[in-house]
MOPAC internal coordinates of N, CA, C and O (Angstrom, degrees):
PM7 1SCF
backbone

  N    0.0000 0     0.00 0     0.00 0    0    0    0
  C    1.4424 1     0.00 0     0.00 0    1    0    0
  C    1.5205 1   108.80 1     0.00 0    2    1    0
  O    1.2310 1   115.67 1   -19.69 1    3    2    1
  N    1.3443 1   125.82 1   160.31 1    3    2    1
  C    1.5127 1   123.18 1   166.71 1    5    3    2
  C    1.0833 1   108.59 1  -133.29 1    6    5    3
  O    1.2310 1   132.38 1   -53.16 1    7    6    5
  N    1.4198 1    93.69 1   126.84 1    7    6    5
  C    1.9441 1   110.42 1   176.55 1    9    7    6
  C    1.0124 1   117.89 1   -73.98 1   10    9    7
  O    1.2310 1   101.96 1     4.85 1   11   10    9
  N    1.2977 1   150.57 1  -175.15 1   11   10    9
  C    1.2050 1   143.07 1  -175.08 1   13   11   10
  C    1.3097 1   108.54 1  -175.43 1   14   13   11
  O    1.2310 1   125.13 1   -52.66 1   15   14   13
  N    1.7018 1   107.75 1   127.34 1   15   14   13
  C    1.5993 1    92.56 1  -167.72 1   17   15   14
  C    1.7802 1   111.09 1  -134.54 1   18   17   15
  O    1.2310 1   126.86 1   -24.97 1   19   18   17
  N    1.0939 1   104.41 1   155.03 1   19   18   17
  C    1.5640 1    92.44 1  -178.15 1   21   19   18
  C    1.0031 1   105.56 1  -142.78 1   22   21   19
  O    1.2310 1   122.70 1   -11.17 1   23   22   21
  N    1.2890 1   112.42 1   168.83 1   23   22   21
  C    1.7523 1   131.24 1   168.86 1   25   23   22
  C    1.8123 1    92.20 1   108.26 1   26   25   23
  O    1.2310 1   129.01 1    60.27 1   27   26   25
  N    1.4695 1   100.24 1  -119.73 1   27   26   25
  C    1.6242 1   135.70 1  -169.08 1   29   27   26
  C    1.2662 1    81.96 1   -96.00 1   30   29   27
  O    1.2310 1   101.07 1   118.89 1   31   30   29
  N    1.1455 1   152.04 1   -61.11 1   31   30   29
  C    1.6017 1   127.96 1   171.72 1   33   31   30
  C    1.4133 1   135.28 1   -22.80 1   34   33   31
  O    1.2310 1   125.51 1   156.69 1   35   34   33
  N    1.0586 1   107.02 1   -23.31 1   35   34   33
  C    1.5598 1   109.20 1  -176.90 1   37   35   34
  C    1.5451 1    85.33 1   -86.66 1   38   37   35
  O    1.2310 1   114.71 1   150.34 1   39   38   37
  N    0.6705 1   127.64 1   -29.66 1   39   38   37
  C    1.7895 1   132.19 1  -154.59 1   41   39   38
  C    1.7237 1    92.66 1   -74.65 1   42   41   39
  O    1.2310 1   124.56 1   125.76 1   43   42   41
  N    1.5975 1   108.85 1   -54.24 1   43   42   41
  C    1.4892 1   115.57 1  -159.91 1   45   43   42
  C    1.7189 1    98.73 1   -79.18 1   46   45   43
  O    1.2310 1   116.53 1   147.12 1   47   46   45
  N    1.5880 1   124.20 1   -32.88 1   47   46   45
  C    1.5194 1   126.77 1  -171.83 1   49   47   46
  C    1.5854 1    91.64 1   -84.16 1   50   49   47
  O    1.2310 1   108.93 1   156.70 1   51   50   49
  N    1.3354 1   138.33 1   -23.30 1   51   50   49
  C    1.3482 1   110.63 1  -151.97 1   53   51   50
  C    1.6143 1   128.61 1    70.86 1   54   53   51
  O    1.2310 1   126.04 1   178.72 1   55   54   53
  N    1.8018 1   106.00 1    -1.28 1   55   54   53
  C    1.4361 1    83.98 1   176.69 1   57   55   54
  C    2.0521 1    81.24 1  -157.82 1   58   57   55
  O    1.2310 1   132.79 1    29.33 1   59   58   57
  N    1.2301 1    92.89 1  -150.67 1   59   58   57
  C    1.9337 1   109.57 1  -151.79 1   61   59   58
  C    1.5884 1    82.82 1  -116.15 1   62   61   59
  O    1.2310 1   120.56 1   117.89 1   63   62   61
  N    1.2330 1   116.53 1   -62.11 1   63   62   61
  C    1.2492 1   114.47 1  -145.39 1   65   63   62
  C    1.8023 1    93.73 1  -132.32 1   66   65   63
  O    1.2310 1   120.69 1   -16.95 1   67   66   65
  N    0.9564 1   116.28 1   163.05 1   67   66   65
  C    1.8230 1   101.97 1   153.80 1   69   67   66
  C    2.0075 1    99.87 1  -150.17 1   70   69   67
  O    1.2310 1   105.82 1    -8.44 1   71   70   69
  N    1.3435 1   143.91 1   171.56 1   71   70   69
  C    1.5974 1   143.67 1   162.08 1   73   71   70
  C    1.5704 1    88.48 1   -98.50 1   74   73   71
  O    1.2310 1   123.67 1   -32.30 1   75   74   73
  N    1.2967 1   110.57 1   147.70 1   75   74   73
  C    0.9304 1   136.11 1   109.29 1   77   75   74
  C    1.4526 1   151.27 1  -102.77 1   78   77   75
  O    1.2310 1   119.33 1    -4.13 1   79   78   77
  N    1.2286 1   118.88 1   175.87 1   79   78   77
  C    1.6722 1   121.07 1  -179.99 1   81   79   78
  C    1.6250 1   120.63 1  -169.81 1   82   81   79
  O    1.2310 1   133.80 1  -143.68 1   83   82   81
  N    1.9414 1    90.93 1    36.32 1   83   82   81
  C    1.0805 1   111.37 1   175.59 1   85   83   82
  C    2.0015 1   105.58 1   -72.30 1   86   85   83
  O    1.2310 1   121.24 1   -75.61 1   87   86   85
  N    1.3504 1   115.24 1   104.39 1   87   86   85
  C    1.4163 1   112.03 1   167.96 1   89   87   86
  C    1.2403 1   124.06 1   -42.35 1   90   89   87
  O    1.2310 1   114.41 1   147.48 1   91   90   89
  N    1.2538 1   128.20 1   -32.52 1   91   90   89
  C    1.7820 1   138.38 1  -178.54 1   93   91   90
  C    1.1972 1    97.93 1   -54.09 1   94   93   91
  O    1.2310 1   113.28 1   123.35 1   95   94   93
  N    1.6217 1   130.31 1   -56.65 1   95   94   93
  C    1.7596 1   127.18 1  -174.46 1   97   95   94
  C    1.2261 1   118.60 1   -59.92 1   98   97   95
  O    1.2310 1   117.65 1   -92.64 1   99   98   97
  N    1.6067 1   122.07 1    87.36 1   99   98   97
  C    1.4055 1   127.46 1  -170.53 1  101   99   98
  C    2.1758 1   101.38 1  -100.53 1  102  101   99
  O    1.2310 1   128.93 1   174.20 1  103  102  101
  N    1.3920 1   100.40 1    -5.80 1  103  102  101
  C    1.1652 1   105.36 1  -171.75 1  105  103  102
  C    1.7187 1   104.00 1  -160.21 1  106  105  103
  O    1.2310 1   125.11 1     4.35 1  107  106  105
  N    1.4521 1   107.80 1  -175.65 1  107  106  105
  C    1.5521 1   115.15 1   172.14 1  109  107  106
  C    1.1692 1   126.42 1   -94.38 1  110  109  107
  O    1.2310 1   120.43 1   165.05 1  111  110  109
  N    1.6887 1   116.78 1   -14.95 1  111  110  109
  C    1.4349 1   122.97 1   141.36 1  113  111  110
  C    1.8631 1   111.57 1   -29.87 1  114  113  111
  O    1.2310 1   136.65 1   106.72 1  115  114  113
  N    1.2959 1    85.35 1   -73.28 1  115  114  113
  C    1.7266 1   106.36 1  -168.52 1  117  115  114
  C    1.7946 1    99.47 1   -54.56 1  118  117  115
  O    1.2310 1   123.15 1   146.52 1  119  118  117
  N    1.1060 1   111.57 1   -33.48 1  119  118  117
  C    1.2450 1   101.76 1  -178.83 1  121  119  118
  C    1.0814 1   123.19 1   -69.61 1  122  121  119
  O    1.2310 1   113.51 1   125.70 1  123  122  121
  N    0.9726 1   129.89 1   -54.30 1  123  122  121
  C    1.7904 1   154.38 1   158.10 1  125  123  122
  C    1.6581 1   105.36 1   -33.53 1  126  125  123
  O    1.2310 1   119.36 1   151.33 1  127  126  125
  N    1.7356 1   118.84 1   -28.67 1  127  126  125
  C    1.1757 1    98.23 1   167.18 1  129  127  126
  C    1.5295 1   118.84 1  -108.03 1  130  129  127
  O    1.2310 1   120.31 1  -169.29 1  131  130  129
  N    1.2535 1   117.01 1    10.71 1  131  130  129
  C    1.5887 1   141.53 1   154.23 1  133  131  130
  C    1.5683 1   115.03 1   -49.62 1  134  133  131
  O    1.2310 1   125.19 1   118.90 1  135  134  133
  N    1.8732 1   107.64 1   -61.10 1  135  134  133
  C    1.1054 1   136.57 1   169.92 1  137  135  134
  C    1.4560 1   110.76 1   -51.31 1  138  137  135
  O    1.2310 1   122.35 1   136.29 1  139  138  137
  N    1.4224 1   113.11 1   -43.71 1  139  138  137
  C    1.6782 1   108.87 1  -173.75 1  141  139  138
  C    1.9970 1   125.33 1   -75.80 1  142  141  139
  O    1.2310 1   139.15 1   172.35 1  143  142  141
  N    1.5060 1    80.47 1    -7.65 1  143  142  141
  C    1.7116 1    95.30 1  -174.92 1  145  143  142
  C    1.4859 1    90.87 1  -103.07 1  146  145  143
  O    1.2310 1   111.09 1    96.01 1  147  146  145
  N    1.3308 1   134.37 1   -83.99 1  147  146  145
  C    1.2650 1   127.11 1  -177.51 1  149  147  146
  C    2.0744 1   117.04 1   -34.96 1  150  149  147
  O    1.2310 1   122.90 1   161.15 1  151  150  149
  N    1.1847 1   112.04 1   -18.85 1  151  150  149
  C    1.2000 1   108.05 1  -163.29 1  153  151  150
  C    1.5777 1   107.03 1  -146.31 1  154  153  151
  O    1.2310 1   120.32 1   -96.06 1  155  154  153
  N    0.9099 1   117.00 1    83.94 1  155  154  153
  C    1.9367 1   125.23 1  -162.03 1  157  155  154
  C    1.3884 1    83.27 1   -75.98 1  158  157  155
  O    1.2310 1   104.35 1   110.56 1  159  158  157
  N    1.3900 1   146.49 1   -69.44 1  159  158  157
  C    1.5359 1   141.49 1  -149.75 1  161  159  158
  C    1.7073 1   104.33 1   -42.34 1  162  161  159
  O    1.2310 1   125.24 1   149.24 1  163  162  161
  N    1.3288 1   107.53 1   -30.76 1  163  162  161
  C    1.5708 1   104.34 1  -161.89 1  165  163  162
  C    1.7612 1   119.66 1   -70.16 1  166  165  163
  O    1.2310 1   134.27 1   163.94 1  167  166  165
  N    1.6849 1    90.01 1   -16.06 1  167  166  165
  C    1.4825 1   108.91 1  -166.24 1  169  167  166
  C    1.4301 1   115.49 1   -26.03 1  170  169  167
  O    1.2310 1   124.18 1   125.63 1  171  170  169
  N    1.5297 1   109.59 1   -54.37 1  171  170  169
  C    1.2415 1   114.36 1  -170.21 1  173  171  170
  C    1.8847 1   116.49 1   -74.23 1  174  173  171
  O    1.2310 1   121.86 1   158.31 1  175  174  173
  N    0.9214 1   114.04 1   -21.69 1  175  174  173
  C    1.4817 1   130.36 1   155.48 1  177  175  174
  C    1.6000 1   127.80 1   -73.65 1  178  177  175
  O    1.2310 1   121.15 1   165.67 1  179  178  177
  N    1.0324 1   115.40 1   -14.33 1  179  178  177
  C    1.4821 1   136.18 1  -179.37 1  181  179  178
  C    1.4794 1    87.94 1   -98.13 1  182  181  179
  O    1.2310 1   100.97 1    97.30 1  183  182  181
  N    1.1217 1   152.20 1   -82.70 1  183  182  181
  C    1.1058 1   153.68 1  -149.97 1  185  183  182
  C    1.2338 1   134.42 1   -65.41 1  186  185  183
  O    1.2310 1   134.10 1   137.86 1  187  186  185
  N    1.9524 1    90.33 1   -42.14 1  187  186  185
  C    1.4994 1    98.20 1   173.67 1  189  187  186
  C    1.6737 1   112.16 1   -81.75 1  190  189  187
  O    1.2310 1   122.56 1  -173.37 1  191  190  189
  N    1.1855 1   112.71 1     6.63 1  191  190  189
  C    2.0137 1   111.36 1  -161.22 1  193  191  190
  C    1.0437 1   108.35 1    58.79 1  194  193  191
  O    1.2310 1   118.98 1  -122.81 1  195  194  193
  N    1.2960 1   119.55 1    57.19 1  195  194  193
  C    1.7083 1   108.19 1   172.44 1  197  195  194
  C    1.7880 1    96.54 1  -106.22 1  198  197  195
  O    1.2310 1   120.07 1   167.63 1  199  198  197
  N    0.9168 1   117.47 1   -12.37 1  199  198  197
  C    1.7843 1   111.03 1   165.29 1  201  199  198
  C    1.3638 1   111.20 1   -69.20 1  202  201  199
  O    1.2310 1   130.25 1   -11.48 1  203  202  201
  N    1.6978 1    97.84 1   168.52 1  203  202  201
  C    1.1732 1    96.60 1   176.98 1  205  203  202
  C    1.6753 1    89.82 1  -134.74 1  206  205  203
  O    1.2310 1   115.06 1   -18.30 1  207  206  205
  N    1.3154 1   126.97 1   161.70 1  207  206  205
  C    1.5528 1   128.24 1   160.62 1  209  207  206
  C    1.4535 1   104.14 1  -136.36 1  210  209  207
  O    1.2310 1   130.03 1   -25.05 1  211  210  209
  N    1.6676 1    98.26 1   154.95 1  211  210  209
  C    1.6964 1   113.97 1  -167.88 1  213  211  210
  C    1.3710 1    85.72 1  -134.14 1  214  213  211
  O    1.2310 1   111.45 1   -55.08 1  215  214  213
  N    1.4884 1   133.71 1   124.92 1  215  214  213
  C    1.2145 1   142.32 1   155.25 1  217  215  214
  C    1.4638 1   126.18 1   -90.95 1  218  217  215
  O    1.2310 1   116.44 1   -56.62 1  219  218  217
  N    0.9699 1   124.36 1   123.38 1  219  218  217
  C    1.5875 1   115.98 1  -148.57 1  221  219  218
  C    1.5180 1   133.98 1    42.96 1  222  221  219
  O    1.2310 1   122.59 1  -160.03 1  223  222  221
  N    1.1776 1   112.64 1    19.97 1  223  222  221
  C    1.0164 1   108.49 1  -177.46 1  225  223  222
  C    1.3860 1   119.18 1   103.89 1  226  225  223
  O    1.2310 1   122.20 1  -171.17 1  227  226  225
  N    1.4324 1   113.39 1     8.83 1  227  226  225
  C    1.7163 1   127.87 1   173.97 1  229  227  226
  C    1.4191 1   106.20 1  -135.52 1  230  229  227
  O    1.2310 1   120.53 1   -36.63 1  231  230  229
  N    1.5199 1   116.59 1   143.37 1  231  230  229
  C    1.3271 1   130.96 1   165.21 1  233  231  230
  C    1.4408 1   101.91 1   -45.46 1  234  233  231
  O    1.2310 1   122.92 1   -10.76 1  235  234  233
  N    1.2218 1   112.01 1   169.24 1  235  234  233
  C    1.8937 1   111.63 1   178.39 1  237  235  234
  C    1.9734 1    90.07 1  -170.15 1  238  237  235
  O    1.2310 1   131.02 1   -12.24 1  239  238  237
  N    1.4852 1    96.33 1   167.76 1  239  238  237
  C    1.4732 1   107.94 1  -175.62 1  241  239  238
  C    1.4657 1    82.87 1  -115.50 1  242  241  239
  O    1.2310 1   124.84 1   -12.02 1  243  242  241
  N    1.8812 1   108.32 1   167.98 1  243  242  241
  C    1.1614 1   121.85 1  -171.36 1  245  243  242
  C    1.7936 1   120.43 1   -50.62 1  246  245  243
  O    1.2310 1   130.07 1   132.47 1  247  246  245
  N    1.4712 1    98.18 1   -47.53 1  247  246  245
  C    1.4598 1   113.78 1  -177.22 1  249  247  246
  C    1.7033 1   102.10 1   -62.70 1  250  249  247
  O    1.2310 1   105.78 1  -156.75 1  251  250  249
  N    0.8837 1   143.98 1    23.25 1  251  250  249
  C    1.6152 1   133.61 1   157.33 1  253  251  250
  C    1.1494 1   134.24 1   -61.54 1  254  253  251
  O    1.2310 1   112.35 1   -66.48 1  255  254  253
  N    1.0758 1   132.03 1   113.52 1  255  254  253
  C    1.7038 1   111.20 1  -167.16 1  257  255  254
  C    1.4875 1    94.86 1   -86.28 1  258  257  255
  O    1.2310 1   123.60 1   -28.18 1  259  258  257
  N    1.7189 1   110.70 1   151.82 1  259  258  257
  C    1.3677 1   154.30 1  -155.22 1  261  259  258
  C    1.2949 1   105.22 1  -108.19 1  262  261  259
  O    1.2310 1   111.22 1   -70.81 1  263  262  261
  N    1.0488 1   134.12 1   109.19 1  263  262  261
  C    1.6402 1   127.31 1   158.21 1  265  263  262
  C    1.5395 1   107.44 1  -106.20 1  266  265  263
  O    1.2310 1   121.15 1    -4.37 1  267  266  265
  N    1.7484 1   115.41 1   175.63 1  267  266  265
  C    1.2287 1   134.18 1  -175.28 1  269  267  266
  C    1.0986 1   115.42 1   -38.29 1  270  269  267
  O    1.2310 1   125.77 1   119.04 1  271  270  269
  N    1.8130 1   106.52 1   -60.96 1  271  270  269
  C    1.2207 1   144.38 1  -144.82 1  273  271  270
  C    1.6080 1   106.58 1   -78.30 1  274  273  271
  O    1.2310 1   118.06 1   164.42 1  275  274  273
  N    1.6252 1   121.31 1   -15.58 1  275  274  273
  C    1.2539 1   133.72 1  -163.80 1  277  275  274
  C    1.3024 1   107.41 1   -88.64 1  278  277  275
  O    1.2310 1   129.93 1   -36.68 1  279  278  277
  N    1.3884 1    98.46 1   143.32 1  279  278  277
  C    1.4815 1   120.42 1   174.58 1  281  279  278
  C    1.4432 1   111.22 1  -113.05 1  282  281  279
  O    1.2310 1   132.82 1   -68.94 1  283  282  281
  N    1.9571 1    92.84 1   111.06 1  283  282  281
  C    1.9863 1    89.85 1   179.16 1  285  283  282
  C    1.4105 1   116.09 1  -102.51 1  286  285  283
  O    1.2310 1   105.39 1   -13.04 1  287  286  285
  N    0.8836 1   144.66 1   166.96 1  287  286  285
  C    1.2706 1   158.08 1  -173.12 1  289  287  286
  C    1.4592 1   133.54 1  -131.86 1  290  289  287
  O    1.2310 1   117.23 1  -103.99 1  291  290  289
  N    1.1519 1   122.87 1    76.01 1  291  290  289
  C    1.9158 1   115.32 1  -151.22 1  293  291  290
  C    1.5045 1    77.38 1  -100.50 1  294  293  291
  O    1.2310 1   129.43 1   -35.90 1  295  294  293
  N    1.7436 1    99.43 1   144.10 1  295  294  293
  C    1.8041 1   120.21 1  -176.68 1  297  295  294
  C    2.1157 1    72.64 1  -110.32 1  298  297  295
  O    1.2310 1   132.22 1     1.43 1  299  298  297
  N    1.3567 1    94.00 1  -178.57 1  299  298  297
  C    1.5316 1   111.20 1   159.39 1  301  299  298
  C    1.7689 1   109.54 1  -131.42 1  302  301  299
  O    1.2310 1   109.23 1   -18.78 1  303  302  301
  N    1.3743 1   137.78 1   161.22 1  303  302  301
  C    0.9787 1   108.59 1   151.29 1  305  303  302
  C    1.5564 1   153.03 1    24.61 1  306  305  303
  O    1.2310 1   113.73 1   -72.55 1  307  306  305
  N    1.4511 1   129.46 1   107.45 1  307  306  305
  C    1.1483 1   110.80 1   174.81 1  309  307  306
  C    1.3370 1   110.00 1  -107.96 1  310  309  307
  O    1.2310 1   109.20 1   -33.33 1  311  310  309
  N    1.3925 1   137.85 1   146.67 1  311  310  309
  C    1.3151 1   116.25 1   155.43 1  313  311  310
  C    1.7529 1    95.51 1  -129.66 1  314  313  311
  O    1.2310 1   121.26 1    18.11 1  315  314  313
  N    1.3780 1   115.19 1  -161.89 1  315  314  313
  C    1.2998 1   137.88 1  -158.23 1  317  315  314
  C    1.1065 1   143.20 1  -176.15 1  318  317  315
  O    1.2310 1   102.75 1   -41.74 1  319  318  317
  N    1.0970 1   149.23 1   138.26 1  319  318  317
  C    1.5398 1   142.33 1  -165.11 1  321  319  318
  C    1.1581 1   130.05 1  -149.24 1  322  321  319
  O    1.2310 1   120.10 1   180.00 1  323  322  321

């Protein structure tokens, strides 16, 4: 699958996009705790639900199941002024 990240994410991953083909990510639960080992800074954003993820191109709740073929998209926070 390829994640895809934007905003201050690129900032915290070091990159735009990254593949995986970790078998454990059967969902965005699972992902989110994928995310928490590869990426300790996020903790507090992981925890509180302040992300958001779009799977193909649609918002989705944690329980979604995940295939290969999927393209995720985690936003962080928006604010504005």
């Amino acid at each position: 699958m390829k994640i895809k990240y934007f905003a201050w994410l690129k900032d915290y991953t070091s990159k735009d996009f990254e593949i995986c083909s970790d078998p454990n990510i059967t969902n965005v639960e699972n992902l989110k705790k994928f995310l928490l080992i590869k990426y300790p800074k996020l903790e507090k954003f992981i925890n509180e639900d302040l992300l958001r993820f779009a799977v193909n191109y649609n918002y989705v709740s944690e329980n979604i199941s995940l295939n290969a073929e999927d393209e995720i998209a985690i936003f962080p926070p928006v604010s504005g002024g």
